[in-house]
C-alpha positions in Angstrom: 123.9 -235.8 29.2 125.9 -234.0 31.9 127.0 -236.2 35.2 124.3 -234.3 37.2 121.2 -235.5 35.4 122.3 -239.2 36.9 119.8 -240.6 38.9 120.3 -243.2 41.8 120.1 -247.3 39.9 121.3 -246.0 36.6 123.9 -248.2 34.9 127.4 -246.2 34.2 130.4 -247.3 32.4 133.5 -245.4 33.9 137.0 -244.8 32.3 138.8 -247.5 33.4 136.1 -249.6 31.7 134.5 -250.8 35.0 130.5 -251.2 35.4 129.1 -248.9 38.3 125.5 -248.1 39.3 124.9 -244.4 40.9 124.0 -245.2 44.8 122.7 -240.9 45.1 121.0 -238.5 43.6 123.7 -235.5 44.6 125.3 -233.4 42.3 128.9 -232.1 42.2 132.9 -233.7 41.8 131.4 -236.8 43.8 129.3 -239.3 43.1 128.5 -242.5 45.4 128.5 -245.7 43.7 128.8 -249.5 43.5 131.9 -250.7 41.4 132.0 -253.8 39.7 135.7 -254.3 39.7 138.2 -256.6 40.8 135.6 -256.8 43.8 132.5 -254.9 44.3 132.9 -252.2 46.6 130.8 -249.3 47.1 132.1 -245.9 47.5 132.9 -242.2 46.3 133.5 -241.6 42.8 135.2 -239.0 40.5 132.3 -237.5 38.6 135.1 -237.2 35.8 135.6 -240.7 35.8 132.0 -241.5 34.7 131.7 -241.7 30.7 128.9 -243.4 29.7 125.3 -244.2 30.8 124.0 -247.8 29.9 120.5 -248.1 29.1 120.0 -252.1 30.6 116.5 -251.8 28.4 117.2 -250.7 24.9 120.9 -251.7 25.1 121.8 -248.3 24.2 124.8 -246.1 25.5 125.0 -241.9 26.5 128.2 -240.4 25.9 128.7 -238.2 29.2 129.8 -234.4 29.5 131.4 -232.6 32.4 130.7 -229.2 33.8 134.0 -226.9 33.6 134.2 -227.1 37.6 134.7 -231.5 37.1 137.1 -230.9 34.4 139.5 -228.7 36.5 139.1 -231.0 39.5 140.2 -233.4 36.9 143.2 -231.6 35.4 144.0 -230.8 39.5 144.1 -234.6 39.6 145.8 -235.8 37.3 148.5 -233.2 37.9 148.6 -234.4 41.5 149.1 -238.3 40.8 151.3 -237.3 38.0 153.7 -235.6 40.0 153.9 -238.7 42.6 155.5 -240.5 39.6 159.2 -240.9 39.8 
């Protein structure tokens, strides 16, 4: 399943191992959600960062793939907060 098939109240895991449900139904490097972190905030998320789609019902889990265009906006990011690194 590719990050643009996500539909607004699905379930998400993302890589930092936080819960988040999708908040849209855009596609693209963006996807507006509620995370359940430290607190739970709502707001724009890396479409890279989503990994996983939780089925609440069946208890099930969907590995996630990302278009080309989310992986270089990932490799763009990582080599931008890499860099800030002393």
């Amino acid at each position: 399943m590719v990050t643009n098939d996500l539909k607004k109240d699905d379930l998400v895991q993302l890589a930092n191992g936080w819960m988040a449900r999708i908040a849209d139904n855009r596609k693209g490097n963006t996807r507006l959600c509620t995370v359940y972190g430290f607190h739970t905030e709502m707001g724009s998320v890396y479409s890279h960062d989503i990994i996983q789609l939780v089925d609440e019902v069946a208890g099930t889990r969907t590995w996630i793939t990302h278009t080309e265009k989310q992986k270089a906006v990932k490799a763009w990011s990582d080599n931008l907060f890499n860099s800030l690194q002393p």
